[in-house]
C-alpha positions as CSV (number, residue, x, y, z in Angstrom):
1,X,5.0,30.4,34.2
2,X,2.2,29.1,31.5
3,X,4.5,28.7,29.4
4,X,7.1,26.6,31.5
5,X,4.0,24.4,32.2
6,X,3.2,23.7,28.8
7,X,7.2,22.8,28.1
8,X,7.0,20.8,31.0
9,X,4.2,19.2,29.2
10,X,5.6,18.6,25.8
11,X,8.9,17.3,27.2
12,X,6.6,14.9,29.4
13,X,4.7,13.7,26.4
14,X,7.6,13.4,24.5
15,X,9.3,10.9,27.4
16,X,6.0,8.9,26.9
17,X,6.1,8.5,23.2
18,X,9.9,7.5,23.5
19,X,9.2,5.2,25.9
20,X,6.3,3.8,24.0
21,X,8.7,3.4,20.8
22,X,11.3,1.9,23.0
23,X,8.7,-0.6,24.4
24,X,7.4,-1.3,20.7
25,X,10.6,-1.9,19.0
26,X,11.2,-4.5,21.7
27,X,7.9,-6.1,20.8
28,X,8.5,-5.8,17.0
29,X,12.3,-7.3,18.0
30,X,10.4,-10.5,19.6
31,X,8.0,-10.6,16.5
32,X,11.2,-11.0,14.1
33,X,12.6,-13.4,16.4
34,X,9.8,-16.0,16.0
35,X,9.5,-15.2,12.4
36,X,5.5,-14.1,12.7
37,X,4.3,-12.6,9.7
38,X,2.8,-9.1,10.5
39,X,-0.6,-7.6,8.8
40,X,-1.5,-4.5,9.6
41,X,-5.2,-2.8,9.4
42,X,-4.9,0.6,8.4
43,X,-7.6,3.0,7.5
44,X,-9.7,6.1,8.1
45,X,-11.3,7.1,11.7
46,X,-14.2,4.7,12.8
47,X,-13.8,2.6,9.4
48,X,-14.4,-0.5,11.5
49,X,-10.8,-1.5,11.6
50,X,-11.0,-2.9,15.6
51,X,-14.2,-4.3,14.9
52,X,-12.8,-6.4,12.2
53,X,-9.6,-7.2,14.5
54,X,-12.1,-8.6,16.9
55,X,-14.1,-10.9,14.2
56,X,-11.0,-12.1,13.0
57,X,-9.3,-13.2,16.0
58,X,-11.9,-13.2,18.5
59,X,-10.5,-10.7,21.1
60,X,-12.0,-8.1,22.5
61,X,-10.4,-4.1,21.3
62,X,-11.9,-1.4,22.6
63,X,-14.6,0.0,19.5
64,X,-15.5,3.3,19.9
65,X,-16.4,5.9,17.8
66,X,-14.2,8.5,18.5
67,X,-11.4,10.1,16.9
68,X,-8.3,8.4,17.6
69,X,-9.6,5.3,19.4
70,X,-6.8,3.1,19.0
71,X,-3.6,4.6,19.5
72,X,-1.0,1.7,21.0
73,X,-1.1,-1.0,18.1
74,X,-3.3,-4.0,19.0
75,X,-2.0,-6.9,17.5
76,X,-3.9,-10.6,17.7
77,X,-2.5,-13.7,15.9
78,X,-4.8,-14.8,13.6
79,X,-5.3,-18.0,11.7
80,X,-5.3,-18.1,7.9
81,X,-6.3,-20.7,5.6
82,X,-3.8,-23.7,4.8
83,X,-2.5,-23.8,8.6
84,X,-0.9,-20.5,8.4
85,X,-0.9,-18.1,11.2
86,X,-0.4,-14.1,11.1
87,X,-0.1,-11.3,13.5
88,X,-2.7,-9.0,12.7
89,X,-2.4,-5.1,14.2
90,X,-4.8,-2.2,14.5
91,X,-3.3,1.1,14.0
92,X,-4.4,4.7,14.7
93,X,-6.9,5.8,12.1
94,X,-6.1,8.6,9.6
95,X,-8.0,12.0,9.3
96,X,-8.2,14.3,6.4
97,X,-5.2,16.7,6.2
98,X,-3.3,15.0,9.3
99,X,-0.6,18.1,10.6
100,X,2.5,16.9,10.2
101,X,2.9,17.3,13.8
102,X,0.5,14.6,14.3
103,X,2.3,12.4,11.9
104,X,5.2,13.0,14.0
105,X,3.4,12.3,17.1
106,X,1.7,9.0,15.9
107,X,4.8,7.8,13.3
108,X,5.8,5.3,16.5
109,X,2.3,4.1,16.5
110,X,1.8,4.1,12.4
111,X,5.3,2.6,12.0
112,X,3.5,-0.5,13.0
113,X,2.1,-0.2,9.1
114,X,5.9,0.6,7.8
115,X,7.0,-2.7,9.3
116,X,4.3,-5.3,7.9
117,X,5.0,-7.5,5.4
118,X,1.3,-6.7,4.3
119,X,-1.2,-4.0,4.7
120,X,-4.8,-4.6,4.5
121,X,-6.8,-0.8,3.9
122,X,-9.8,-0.6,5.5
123,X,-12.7,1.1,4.3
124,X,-16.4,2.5,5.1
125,X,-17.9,2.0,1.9
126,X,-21.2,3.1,3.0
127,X,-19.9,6.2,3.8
128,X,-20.9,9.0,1.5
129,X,-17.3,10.2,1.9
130,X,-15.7,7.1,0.8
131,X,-13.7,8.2,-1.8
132,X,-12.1,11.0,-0.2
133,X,-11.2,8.8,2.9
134,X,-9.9,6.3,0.7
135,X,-7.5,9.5,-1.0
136,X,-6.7,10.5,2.3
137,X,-5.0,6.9,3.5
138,X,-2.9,6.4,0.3
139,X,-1.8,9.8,0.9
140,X,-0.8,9.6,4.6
141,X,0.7,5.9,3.7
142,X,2.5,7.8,0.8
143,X,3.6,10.4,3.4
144,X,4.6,7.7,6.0
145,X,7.0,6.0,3.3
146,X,4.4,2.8,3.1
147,X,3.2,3.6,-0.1
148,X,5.4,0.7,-1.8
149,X,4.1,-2.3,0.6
150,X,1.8,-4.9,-0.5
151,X,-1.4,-3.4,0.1
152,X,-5.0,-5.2,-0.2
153,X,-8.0,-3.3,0.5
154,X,-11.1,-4.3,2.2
155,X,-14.1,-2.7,1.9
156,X,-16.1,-2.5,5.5
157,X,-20.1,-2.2,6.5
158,X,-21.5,-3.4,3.3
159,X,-24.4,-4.6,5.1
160,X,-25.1,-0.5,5.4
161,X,-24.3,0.6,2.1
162,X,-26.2,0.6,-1.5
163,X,-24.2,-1.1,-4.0
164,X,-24.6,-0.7,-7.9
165,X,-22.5,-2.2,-10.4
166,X,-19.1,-3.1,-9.8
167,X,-16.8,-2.7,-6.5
168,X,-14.2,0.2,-6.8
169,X,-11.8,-1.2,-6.5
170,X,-12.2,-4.4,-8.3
171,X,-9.7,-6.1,-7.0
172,X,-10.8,-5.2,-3.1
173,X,-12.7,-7.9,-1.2
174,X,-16.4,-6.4,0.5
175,X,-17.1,-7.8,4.1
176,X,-19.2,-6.5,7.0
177,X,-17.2,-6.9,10.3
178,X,-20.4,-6.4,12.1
179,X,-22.4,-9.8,10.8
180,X,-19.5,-11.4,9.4
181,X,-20.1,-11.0,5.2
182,X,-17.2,-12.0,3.6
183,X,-14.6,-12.5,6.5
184,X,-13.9,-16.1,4.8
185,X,-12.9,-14.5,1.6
186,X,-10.9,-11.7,3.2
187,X,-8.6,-14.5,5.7
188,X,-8.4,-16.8,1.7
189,X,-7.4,-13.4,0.3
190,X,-4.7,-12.6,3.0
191,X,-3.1,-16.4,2.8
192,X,-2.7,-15.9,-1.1
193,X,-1.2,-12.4,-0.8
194,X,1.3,-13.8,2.1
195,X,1.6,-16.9,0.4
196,X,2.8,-14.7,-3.0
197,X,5.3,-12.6,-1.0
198,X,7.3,-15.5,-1.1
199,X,10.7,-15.6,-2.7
200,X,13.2,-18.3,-4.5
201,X,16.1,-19.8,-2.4
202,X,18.4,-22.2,-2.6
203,X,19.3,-24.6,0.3
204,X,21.8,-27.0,1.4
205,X,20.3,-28.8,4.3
206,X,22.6,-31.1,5.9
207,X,20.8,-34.9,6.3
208,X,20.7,-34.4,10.0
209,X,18.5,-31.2,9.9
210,X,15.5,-33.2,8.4
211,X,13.2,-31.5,10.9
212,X,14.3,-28.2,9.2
213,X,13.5,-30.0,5.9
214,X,10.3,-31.2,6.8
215,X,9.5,-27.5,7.8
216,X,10.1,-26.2,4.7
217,X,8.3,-28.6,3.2
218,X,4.9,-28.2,5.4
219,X,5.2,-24.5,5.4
220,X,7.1,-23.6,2.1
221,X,6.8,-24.5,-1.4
222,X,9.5,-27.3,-2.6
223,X,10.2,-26.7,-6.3
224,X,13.5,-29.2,-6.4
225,X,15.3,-31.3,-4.3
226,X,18.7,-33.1,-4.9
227,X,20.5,-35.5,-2.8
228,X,24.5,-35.1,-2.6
229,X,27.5,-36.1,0.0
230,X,26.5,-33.4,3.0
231,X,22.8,-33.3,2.5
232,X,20.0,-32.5,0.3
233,X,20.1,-29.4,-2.3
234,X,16.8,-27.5,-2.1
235,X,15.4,-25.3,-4.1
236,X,11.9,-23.3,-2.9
237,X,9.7,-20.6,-1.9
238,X,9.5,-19.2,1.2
239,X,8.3,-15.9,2.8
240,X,10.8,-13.9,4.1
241,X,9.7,-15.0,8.5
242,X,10.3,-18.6,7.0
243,X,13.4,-18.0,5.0
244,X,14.8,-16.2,8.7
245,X,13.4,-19.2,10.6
246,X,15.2,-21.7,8.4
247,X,18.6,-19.7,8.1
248,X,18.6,-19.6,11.8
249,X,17.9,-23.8,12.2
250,X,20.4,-24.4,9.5
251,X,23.4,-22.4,11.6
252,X,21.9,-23.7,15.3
């Protein structure tokens, strides 16, 4: 009889994660449609990543500190520098030597991560286990299949930790989410990473889509343009939301 019980259980769970999936691909579906581009915050247990969510975009996550905290994926838009705009989307935080049951359990939630067009990695760095943490989320992204994304890594409560020498790794930017230290840098650093995920493409856009024109030019990168017969031959860089929402104003 315990044991039908705890069958019951597991198939019940089971239902709920489906359902959650279900309910998220929906979501991410949405997302696509209106070409958002998605950052997600990925990172060890209690390494600040929903207090950074809320600095950034002002709302108010749940911060506790408490293993597995955040388990549905948050997501705020956030505004970057040079009138952009992102979604931005806390994520479960990893532990050492996750079971793979777990990662089998959380992949609906982590696969928030596997769909971003950017990962930021966030860090404790006061923590006197900072490395290893750090080991352990490459390895879980690794294990996930996100190990080839565009990663940037910010390092968290710097106001806490002693710092000598230079930051490892360089190229990470170091912020406090608590008072605010180096939040500016991090949003600059974001825009310039989305900004070079960008991607040549050749347009024909007839002479009465100028709207769509004027969009690529206020939200892309013109390299060329060339007037013909049926419109005007563009050449530029665009992400790959903007190249969707252009192919999809050029067919309407």
């Amino acid at each position: 009889m315990d044991r039908r019980r705890v069958r019951k259980r597991i198939d019940d769970l089971e239902g709920q994660l489906a359902e959650l999936k279900r309910q998220r691909d929906m979501r991410r579906a949405r997302r696509e449609k209106q070409d958002k581009t998605v950052v997600a915050l990925v990172g060890y247990t209690n390494a600040g990543k929903s207090t950074l969510l809320n600095a950034l975009s002002g709302a108010d996550v749940l911060v506790e500190d408490k293993l597995f905290a955040t388990l549905d994926p948050v997501m705020r838009a956030v505004s970057l520098p040079e009138n952009r705009e992102c979604l931005l989307v806390d994520t479960v935080g990893f532990i050492r030597k996750l079971p793979h049951p777990l990662v089998e359990a959380f992949h609906s939630t982590l696969e928030e991560a596997l769909c971003a067009d950017l990962i930021v990695v966030v860090s404790d760095v006061s923590s006197p286990f900072y490395h290893q943490q750090r080991e352990t989320v490459f390895a879980v992204l690794d294990q996930l299949g996100a190990g080839g994304k565009p990663i940037l890594e910010a390092l968290n409560k710097a106001d806490k930790a002693n710092l000598e020498g230079m930051i490892e790794p360089p190229g990470a930017v170091l912020i406090s989410a608590r008072t605010g230290e180096g939040l500016e840098a991090l949003l600059s650093e974001i825009a310039r990473r989305v900004a070079a995920l960008r991607h040549p493409v050749e347009l024909l856009v007839p002479y009465e889509k100028g709207a769509t024109l004027s969009l690529i030019h206020e939200k892309g990168q013109v390299l060329s343009e060339e007037y013909g017969a049926e419109g005007t031959n563009v050449t530029c860089l665009l992400d790959a939301a903007l190249h969707r929402r252009v192919l999809k104003l050029l067919e309407g």
